[in-house]
C-alpha positions as CSV (number, residue, x, y, z in Angstrom):
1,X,0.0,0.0,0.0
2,X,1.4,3.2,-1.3
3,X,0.3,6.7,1.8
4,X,0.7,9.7,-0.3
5,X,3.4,12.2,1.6
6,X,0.8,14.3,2.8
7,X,-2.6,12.3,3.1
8,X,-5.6,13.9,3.1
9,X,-8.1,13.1,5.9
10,X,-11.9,12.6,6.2
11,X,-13.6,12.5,8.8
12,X,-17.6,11.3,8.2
13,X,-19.7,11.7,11.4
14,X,-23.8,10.9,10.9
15,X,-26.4,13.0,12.8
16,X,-29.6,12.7,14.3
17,X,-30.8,15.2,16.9
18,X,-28.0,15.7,18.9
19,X,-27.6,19.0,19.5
20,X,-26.7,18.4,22.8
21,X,-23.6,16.9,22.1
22,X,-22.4,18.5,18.9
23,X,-20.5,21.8,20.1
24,X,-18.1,19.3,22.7
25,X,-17.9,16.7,19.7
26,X,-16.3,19.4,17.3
27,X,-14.5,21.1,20.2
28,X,-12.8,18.0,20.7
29,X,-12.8,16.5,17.0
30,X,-10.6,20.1,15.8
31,X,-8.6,20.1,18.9
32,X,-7.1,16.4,17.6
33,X,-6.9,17.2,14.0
34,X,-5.2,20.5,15.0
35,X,-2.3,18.5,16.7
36,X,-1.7,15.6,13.3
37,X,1.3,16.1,11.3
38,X,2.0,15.2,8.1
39,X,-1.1,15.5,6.4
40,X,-1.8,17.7,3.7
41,X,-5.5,18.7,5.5
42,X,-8.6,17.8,7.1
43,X,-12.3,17.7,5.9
44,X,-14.6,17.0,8.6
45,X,-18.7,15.5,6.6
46,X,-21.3,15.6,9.0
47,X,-24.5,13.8,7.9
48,X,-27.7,14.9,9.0
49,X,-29.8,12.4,8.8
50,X,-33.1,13.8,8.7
51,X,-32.7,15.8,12.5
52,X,-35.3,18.0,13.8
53,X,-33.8,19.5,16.7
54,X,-31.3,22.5,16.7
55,X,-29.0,20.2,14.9
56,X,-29.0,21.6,11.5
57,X,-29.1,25.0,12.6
58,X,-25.7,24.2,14.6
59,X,-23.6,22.1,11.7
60,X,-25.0,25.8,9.5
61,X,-22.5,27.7,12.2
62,X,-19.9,25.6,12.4
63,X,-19.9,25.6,8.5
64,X,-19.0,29.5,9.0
65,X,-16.5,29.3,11.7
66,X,-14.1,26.2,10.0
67,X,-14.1,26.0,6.4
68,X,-13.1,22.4,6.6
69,X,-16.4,21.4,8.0
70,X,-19.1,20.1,5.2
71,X,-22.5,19.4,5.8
72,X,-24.5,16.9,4.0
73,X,-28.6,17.4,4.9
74,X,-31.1,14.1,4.1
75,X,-34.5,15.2,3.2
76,X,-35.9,12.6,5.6
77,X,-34.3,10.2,8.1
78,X,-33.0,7.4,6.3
79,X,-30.9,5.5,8.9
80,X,-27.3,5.5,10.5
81,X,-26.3,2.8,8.3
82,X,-27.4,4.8,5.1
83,X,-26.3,8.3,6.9
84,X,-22.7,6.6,6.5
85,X,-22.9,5.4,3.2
86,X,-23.6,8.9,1.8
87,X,-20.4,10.5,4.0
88,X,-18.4,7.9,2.1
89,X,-20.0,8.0,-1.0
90,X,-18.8,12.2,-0.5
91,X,-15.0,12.1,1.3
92,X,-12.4,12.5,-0.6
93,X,-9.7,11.3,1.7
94,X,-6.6,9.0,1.5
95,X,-8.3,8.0,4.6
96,X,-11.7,7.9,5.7
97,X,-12.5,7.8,9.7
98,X,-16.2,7.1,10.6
99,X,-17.4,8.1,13.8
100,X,-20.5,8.9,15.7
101,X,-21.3,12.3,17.6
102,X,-22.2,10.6,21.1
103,X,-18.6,10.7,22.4
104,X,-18.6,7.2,23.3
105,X,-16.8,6.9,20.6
106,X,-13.4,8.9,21.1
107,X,-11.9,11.2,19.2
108,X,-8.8,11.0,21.1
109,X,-8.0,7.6,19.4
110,X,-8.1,8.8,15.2
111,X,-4.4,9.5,15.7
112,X,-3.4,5.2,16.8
113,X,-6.3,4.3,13.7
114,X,-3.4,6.7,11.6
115,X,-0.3,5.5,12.9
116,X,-2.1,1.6,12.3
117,X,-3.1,2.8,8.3
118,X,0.8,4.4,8.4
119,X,2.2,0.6,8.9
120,X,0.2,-0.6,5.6
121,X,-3.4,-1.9,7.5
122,X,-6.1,-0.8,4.7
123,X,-9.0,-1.6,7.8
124,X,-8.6,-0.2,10.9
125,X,-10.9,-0.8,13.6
126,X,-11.8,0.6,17.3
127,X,-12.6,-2.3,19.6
128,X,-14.2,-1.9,22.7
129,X,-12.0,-2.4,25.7
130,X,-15.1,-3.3,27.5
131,X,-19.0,-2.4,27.5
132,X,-19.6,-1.4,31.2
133,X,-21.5,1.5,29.8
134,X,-23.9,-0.5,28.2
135,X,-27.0,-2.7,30.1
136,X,-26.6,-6.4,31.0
137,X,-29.0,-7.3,28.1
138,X,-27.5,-5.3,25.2
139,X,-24.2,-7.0,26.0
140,X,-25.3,-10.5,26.0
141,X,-27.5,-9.9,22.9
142,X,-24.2,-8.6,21.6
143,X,-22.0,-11.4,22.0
144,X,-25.1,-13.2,20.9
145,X,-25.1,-11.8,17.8
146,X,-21.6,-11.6,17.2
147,X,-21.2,-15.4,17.8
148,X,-24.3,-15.9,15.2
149,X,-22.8,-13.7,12.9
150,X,-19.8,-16.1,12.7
151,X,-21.4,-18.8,12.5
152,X,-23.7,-18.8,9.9
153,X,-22.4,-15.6,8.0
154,X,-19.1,-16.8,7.6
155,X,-18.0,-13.5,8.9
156,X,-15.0,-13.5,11.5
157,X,-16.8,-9.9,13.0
158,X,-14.6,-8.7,16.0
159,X,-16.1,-9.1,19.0
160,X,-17.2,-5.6,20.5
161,X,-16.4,-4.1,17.4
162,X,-18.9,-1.1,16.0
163,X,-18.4,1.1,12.8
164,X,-15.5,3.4,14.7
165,X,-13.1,2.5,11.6
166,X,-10.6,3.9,9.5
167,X,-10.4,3.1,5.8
168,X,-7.9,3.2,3.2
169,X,-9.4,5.0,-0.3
170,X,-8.8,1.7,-2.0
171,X,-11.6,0.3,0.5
172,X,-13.9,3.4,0.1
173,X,-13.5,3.2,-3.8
174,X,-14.7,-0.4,-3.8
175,X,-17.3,0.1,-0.8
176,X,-19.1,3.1,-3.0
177,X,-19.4,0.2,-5.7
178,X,-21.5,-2.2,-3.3
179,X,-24.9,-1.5,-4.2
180,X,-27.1,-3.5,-1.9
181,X,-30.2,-1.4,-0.2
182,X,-29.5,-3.2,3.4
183,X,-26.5,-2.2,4.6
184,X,-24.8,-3.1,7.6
185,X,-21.7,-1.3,7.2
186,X,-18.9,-3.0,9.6
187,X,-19.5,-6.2,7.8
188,X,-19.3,-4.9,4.4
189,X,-16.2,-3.2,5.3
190,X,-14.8,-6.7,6.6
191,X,-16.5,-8.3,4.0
192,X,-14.2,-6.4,1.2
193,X,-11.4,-8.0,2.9
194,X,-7.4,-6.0,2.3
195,X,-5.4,-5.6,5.4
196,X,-7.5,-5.4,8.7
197,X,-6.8,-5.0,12.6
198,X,-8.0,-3.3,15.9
199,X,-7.0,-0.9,18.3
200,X,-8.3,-1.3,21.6
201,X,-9.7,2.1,23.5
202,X,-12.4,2.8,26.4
203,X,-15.9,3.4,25.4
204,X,-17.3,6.0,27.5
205,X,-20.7,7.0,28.2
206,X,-23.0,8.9,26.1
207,X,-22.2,12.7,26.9
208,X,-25.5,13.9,26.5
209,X,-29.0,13.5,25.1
210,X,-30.5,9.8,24.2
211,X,-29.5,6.6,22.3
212,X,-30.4,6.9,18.5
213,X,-30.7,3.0,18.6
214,X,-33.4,1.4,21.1
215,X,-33.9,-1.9,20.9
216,X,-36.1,-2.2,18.0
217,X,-33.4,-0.4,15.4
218,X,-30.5,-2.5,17.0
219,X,-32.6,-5.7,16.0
220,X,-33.6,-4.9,12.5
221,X,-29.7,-4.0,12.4
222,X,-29.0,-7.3,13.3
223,X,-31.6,-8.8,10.9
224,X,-30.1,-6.8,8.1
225,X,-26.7,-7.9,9.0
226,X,-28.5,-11.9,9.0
227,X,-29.9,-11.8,5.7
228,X,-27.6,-9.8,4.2
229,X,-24.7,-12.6,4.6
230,X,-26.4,-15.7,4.9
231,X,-28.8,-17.9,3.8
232,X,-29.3,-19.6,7.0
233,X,-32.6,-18.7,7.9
234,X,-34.2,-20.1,4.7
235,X,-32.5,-23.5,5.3
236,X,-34.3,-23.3,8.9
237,X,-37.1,-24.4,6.7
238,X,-35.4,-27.6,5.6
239,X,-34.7,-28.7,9.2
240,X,-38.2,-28.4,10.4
241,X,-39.5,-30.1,7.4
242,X,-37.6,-32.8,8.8
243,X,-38.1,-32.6,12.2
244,X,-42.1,-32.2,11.4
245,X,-41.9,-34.9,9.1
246,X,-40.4,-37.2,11.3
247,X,-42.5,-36.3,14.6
248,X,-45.2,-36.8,12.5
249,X,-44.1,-40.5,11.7
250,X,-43.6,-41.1,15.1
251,X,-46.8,-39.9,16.1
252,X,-48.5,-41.9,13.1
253,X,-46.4,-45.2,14.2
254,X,-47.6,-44.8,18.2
255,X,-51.1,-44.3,17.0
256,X,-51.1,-47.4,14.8
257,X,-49.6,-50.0,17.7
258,X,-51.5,-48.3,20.2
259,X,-54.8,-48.4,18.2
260,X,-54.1,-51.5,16.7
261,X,-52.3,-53.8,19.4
262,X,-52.3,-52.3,22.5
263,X,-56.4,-51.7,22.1
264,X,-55.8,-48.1,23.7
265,X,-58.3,-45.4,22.7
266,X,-56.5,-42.5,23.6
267,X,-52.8,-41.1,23.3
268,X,-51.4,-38.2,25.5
269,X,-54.8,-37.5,26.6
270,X,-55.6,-37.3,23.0
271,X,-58.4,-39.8,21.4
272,X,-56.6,-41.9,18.8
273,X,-59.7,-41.5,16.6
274,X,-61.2,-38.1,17.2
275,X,-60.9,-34.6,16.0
276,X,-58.4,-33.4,18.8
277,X,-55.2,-35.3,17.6
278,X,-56.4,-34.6,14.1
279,X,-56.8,-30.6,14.8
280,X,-53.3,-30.4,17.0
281,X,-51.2,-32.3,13.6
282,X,-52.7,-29.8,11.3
283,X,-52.2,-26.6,13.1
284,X,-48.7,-27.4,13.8
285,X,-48.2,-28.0,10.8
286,X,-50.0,-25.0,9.6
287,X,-47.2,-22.8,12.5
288,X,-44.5,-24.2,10.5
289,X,-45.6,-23.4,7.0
290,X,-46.3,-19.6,7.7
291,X,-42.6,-19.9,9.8
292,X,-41.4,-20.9,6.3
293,X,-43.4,-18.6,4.2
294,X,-42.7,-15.9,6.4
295,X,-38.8,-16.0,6.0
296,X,-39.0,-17.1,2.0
297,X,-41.2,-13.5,2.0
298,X,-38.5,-11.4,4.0
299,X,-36.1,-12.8,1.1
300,X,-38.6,-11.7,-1.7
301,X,-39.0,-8.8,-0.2
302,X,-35.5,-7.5,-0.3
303,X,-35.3,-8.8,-3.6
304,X,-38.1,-6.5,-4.3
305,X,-36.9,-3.6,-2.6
306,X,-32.9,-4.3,-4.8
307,X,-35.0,-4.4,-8.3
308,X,-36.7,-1.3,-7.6
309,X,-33.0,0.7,-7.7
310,X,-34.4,3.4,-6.1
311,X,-31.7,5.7,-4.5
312,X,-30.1,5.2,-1.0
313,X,-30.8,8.4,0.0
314,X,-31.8,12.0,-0.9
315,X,-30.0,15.6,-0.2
316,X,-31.8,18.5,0.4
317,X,-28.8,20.5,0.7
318,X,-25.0,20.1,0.6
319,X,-23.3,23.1,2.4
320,X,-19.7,24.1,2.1
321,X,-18.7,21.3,-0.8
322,X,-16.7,22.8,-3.6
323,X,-19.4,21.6,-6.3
């Protein structure tokens, strides 16, 4: 891997309503860009994704006060995941840092992601050194997920790993030419493979205002990352067509002797002959077919929603962008 003498740096940070947070964030951001040597400049890209809060109004002024601050503005919220995309899609940098406005994230810790590109790694990754901050149940569904994600995504995803990463513009160039709708970005960016690693640092709390993912967005995140990297959950089909099919051959076969040498009249409380076994079999087996249907239709689905190519996002306004 060939670093230009004097790199340029990008720095992409989504936003959604956190005006709270977003004066300390630059104040902090600037202060350790102001102190790197040996680049060539810095463009900070904030995304808003769709805020309505003070947010917009506040990425206006700090437009005014540092020239290399650009603001990109969705018409609507379309998601973190999709807030990133379009920051990449826009940096020009020989690298590209991605980072969210919370503050759990850093930005003391861009300069070791630097010094890790400067020894040729194309990926560079922050890794939580642990997740105190975070509830007893998000950090078991983590590891959860992670563990699944392994498993039957054939993705080796770090544990404790988020989307604080640097990329290398080789990276960017081919991520920008991934064109899936449901994007989970940290494994795309593994996906793509090149030279990868981690740098450990402390993730702190939130420094102000309210998580932007509650439950319910961290598990369609975790869906997306599912379907978009394995098959698995349509092959779940397969296995309980087997295990139905052989229950029910069980069943059939205990109803026969029983019936038809034992002389017993009822099975499990059930009459061998009667409506009740009968009506148990066939909605069981009706559970199992809408199981089916219902992941062969979340497939179709997103097959539906890749045909239509509509676009990944939409700017209202781009502010302080040379074009």
């Amino acid at each position: 891997m060939t670093i230009p003498d004097r790199p340029l740096l990008s720095v992409v940070v989504p936003v959604y309503n956190e005006e709270a947070v977003l004066h300390e964030f630059y104040k902090r951001l600037h202060a350790v860009l102001k102190e790197l040597r040996g680049l060539s400049g810095t463009e900070i890209i904030f995304v808003d994704d769709g805020s309505h809060d003070g947010s917009a109004k506040i990425l206006s002024e700090l437009v005014q006060w540092d020239k290399s601050v650009k603001v990109l503005q969705f018409s609507r919220n379309f998601g973190h995941q999709i807030a990133l995309t379009a920051g990449l899609d826009h940096a020009k940098g020989d690298a590209v840092v991605v980072i969210d406005a919370d503050l759990q994230d850093p930005p003391e810790t861009i300069p070791r992601l630097l010094n890790k590109w400067r020894d040729g790694y194309e990926v560079v990754y922050g890794v939580r050194e642990s997740r105190e901050t975070d509830t007893w149940f998000k950090r078991t569904t983590a590891r959860l997920f992670y563990a699944l994600m392994r498993k039957i995504g054939n993705l080796d995803l770090p544990m404790d790993a988020g989307d604080f990463r640097l990329l290398d513009r080789k990276v960017v160039e081919v991520f920008r030419s991934l064109g899936e709708r449901h994007r989970f970005v940290r494994g795309l960016t593994l996906w793509v493979g090149f030279r990868q690693t981690g740098v450990l640092y402390p993730r702190t709390e939130r420094f102000a205002g309210s998580t932007k993912y509650p439950f319910g967005k961290m598990l369609k995140l975790a869906w997306d990352g599912v379907t978009s990297f394995s098959f698995a959950p349509l092959r779940v089909a397969i296995y309980l067509g087997l295990i139905v099919s052989s229950l029910s051959f069980l069943l059939g076969l205990f109803v026969i002797i029983g019936r038809f040498f034992l002389n017993q009249t009822e099975l499990l409380g059930f009459p061998t002959h009667g409506w009740g076994s009968l009506m148990v079999a066939v909605l069981f087996l009706a559970g199992v077919q809408l199981i089916v249907l219902g992941m062969m239709g979340e497939y179709l689905g997103r097959t539906y929603e890749e045909v239509k190519r509509r676009p990944l996002y939409i700017l209202r306004e781009k502010i302080g962008f040379d074009d």
